[in-house]
C-alpha positions in Angstrom: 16.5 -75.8 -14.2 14.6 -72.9 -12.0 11.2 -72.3 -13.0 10.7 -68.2 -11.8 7.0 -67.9 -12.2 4.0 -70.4 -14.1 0.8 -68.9 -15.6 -2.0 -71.5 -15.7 -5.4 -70.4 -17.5 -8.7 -72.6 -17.3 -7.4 -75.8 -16.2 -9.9 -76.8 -13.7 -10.2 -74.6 -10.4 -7.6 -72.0 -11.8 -8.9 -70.0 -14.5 -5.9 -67.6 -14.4 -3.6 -68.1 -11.6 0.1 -66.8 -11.5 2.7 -67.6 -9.3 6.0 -65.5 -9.1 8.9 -65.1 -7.4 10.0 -69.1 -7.2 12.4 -69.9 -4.4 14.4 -73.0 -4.6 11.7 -74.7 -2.6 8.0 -73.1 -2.2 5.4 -74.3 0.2 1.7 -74.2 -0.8 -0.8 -74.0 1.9 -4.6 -73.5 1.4 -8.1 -74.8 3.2 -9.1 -78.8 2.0 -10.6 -78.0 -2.0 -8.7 -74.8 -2.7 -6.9 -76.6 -5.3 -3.2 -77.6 -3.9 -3.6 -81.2 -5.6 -4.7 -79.4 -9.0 -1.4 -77.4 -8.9 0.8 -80.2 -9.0 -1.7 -82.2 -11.1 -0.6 -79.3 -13.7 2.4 -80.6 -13.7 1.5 -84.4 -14.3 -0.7 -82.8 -16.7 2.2 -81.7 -19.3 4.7 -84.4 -18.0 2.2 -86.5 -19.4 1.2 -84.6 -22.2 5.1 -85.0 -23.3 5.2 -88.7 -22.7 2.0 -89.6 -24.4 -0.1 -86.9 -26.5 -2.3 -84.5 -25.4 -5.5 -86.5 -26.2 -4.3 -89.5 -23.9 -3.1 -86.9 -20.9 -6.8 -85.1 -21.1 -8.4 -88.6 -21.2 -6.6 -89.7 -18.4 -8.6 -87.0 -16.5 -11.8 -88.0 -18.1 -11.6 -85.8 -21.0 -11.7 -82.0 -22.1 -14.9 -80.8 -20.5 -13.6 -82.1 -17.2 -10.2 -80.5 -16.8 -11.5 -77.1 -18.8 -12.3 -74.5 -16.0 -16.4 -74.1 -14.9 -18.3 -72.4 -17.8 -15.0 -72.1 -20.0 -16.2 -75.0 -22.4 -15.0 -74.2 -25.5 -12.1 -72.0 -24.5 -8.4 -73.2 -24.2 -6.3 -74.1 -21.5 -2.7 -72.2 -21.2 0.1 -72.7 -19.3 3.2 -70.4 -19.7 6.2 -71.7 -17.6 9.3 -68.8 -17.4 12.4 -70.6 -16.4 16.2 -70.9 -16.6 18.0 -73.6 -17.7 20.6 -72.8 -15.5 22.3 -70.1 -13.2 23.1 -67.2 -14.6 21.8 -68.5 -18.2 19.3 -66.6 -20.0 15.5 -66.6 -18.9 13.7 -68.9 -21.4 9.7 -69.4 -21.6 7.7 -72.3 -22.4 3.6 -71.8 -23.6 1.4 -73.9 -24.4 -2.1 -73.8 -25.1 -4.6 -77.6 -25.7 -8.0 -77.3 -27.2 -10.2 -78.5 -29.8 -10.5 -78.1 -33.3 -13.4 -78.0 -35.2 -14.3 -82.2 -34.8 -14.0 -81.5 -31.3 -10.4 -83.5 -31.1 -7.9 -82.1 -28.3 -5.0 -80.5 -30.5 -2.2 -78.4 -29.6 -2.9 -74.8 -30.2 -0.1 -73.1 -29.7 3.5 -74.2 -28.6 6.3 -71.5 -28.5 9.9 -71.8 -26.7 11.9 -68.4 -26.4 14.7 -67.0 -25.0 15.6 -63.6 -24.1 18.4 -61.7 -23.2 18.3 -60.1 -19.9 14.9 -58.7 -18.4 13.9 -56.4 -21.2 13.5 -56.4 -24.5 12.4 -58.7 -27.7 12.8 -62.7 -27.1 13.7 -65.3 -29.7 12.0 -68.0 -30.3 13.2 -71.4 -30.4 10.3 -73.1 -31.7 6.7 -72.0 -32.4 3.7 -74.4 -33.5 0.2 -74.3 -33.7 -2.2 -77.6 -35.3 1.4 -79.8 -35.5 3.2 -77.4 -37.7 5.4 -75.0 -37.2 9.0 -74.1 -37.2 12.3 -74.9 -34.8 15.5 -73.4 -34.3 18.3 -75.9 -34.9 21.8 -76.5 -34.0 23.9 -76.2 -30.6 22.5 -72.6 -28.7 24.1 -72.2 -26.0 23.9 -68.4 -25.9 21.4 -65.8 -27.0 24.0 -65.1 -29.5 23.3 -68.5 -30.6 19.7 -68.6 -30.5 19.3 -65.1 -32.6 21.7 -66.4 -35.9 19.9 -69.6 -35.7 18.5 -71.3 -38.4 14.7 -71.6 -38.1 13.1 -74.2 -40.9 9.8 -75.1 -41.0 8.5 -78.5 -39.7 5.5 -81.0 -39.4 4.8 -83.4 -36.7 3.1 -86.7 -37.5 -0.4 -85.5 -35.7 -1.2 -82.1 -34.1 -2.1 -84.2 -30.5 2.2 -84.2 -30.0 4.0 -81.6 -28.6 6.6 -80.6 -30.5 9.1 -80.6 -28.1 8.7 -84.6 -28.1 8.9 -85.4 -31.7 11.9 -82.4 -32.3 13.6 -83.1 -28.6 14.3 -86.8 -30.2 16.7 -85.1 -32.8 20.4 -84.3 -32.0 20.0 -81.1 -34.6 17.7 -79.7 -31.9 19.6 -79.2 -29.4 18.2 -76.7 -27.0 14.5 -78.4 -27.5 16.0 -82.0 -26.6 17.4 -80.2 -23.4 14.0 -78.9 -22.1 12.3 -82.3 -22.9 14.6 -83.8 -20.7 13.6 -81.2 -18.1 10.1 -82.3 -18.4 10.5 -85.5 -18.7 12.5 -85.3 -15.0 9.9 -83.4 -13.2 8.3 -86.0 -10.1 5.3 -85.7 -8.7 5.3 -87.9 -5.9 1.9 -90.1 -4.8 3.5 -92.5 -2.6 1.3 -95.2 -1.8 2.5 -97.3 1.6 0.8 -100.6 0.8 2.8 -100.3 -2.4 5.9 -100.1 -1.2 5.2 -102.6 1.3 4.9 -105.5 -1.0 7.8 -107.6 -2.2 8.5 -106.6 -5.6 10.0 -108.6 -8.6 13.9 -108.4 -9.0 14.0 -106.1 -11.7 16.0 -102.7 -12.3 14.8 -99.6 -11.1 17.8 -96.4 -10.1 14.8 -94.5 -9.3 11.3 -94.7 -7.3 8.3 -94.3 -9.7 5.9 -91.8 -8.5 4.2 -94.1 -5.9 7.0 -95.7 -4.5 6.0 -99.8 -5.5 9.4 -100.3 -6.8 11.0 -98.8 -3.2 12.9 -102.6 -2.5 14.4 -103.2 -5.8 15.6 -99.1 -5.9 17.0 -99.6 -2.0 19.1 -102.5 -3.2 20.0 -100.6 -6.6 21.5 -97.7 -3.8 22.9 -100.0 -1.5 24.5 -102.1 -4.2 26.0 -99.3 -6.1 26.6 -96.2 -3.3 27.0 -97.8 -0.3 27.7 -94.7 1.4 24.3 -93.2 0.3 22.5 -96.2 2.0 24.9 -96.0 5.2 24.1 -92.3 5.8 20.0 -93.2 5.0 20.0 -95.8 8.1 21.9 -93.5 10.2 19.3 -90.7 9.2 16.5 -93.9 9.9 18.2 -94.9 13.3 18.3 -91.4 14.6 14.6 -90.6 13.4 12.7 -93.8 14.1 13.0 -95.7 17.6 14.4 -99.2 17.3 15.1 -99.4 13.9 19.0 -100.7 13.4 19.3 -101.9 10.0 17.0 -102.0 6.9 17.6 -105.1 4.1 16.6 -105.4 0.5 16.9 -108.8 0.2 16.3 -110.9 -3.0 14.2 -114.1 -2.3 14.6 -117.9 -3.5 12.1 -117.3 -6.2 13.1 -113.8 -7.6 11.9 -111.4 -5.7 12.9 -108.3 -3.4 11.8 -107.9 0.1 12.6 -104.8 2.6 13.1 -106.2 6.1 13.5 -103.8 9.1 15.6 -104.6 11.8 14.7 -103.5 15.9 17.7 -103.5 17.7 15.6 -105.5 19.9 15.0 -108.5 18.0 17.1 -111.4 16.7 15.2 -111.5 13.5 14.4 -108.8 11.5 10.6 -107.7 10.3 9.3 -107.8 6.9 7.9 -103.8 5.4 4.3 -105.5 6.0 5.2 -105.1 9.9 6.3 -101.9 10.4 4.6 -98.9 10.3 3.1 -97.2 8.1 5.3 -93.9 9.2 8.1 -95.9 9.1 8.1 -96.9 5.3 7.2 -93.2 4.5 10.2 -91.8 6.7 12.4 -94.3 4.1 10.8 -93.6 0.8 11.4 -90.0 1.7 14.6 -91.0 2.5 15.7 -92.4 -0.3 14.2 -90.3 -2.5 16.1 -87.4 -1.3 19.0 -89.1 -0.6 18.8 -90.4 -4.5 22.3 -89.7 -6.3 20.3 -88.6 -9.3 18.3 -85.6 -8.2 15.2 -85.0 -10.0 14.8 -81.1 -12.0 11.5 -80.4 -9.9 10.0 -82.3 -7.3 6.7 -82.2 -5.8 5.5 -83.4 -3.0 1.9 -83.7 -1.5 1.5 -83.5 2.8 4.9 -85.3 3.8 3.5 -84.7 7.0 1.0 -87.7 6.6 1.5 -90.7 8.9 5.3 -89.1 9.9 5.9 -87.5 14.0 5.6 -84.2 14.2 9.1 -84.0 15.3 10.2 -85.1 12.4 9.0 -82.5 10.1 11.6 -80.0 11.0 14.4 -82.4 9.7 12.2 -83.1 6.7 11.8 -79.5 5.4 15.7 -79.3 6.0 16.3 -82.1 3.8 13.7 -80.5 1.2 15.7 -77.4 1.3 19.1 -79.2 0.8 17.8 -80.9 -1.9 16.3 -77.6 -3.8 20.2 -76.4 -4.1 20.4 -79.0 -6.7 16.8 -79.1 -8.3 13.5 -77.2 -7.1 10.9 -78.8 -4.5 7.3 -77.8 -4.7 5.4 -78.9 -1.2 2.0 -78.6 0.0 0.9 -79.1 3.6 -1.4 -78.8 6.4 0.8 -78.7 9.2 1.7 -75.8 11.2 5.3 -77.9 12.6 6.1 -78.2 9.1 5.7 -74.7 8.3 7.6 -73.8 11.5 10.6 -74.5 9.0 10.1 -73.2 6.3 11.1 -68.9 6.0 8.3 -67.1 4.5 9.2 -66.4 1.4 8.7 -70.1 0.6 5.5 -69.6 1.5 2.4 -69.4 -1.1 -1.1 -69.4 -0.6 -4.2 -71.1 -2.4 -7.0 -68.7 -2.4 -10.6 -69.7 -3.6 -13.2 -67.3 -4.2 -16.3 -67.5 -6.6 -15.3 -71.0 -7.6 -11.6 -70.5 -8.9 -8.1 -69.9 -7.0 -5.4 -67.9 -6.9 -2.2 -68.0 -5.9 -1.0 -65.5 -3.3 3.0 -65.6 -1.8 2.6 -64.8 1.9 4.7 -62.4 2.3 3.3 -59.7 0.0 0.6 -59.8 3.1 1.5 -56.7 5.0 0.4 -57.8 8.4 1.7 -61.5 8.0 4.9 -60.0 6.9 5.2 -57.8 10.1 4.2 -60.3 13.0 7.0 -63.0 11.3 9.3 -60.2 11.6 8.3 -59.3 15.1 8.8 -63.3 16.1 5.7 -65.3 15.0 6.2 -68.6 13.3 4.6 -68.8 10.1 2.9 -72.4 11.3 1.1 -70.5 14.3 -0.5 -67.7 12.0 -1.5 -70.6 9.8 -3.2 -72.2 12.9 -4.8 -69.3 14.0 -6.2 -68.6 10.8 -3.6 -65.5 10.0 -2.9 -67.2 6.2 -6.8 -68.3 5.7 -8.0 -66.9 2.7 -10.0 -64.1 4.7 -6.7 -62.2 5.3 -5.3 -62.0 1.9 
């Protein structure tokens, strides 16, 4: 899946914010409270709003009248996600809108899935609800053809808190529905947590890390159990990027746990995670996330350059962009090595004014445009202020 463009309206700091024009992997960039957190928090927002209801996602957030946007109370928060399934497939668009009704409960407004043939011209719908009723397309569509001769019947969900592409997406008759709830349900948004990972962990199974990375051991032995070429190429990628290290073990321990031990080549015995350093267990989690045989449909990422050599970043945003041929990364960062990288197309930023943000792509800038293509790096107009809000 490539998500082309995302509306968001009156979810915290962006009353209406658009971005358009999504690369395979886009870089957000903006001063500290312009709202590059929020943006992926949008995305948490409706993964969690599909694995739980929207009542439990809002409360985990401390409630309606904390994510609604300043002096919006009362009003309805929107998102409306334009996307493609896949390459050359037809462009497909996901709304949703979460308010209250009239005992002030958080209930899906409205929830509509449509697909439309080229770039002009009437969409069908897929689904379309509003207060947990509605109707759904159903069957195998695999074509516009398909979606337009579909049969559409009306339905009921069992409260209007559930999106109804989790109580439909559970049924094989809806097929198209099932496959963008799997979408969402892929999306990561990373908040890796080092003293986490650090810890030995129970010998469970995990194929993938969760979003902060505590179950790093028991995932690195799942890789190096099950693709030992995958792990191989990770330490090579560890030994070339971080002096000393040689080898790096997820060992199971006497009384059923996982351990990751670090080897310097210097050293007879090798040193448990709680050792190293802390950029040393982010350069692996990154690692292995990247390097995971399952790729993720979107992946976000918040400041990789945090604790990691600036040396390293160039390496880094190649491995993001690798990875993006596959799925689509979403990145934020501070650092002008990182953006170095990164083309400028990639390259969008937060701009807050009078309270709320946009979302501005950098090279729409005239004059940013014109000194990249005389030579400037993007990271050096970022450092000299070039990208700051003031400019754009």
């Amino acid at each position: 899946m490539k998500i082309e463009s995302i509306t968001i309206q009156n979810y915290k700091i962006f009353q209406k914010a658009e971005v358009t024009d999504l690369p395979g992997m886009a870089v957000f960039l903006g001063k500290n409270g312009s709202g590059k957190t929020t943006f992926f928090d949008v995305f948490g927002f409706l993964h969690d709003c599909l694995n739980g209801n929207v009542k439990s996602a809002l409360a985990k957030r401390g409630g309606y009248n904390e994510v609604v946007s300043r002096d919006h109370n009362g009003e309805d928060i929107s998102f409306t996600i334009k996307f493609r399934p896949g390459r050359n497939e037809p462009l497909t668009t996901y709304e949703l809108s979460v308010g209250l009704d009239q005992q002030r409960r958080a209930v899906v407004k409205r929830e509509v899935l449509r697909m439309r043939r080229g770039e002009s011209g009437a969409p069908w719908k897929i689904l379309e609800f509003a207060n947990g009723e509605g109707f759904a397309a159903s069957g195998e569509l695999n074509s516009y053809e398909d979606v337009r001769l579909a049969e559409r019947a009306q339905q009921k969900l069992d409260s209007p808190d559930i999106l109804a592409i989790k109580g439909l997406g559970q049924f094989k008759d809806f097929v198209a529905i099932a496959a963008f709830r799997k979408l969402v349900e892929d999306w990561y948004v990373s908040d890796f947590r080092i003293d986490a990972a650090r810890e030995r962990q129970d010998a469970g199974y995990s194929e993938q890390l969760t979003r902060t990375g505590d179950n790093l051991s028991v995932v690195a032995k799942h890789i190096y159990d099950n693709y030992p070429e995958v792990f191989a190429d990770i330490i090579e990628k560890m030994k070339a990027r971080v002096p000393g290290v040689e080898k790096v073990e997820a060992q199971e321990t006497q009384d059923g746990y996982i351990v990751l031990r670090f080897q310097d080549g210097k050293f007879k015995n090798p040193f448990s995670a709680k050792f190293v350093s802390d950029g040393t267990i982010k350069m692996f989690m990154y690692l292995v996330l990247l390097n995971d045989p399952q790729k993720h449909a979107l992946l976000c990422v918040e400041e990789p350059e945090n604790q990691l050599y600036p040396q390293l970043l160039q390496e880094l945003a190649e491995e993001f962009q690798l990875y993006s041929n596959d799925g689509q990364v979403f990145i934020s960062t501070h650092s002008p090595d990182f953006l170095n990288a990164v083309p400028l197309e990639s390259i969008y930023c937060l701009v807050k004014r009078d309270g709320f943000t946009t979302i501005k792509r950098a090279m729409d800038n005239a004059t940013v445009k014109a000194l990249v293509e005389a030579g400037d790096l993007p990271g050096t107009l970022w450092r000299e202020n070039l990208l700051a809000e003031e400019t754009l």
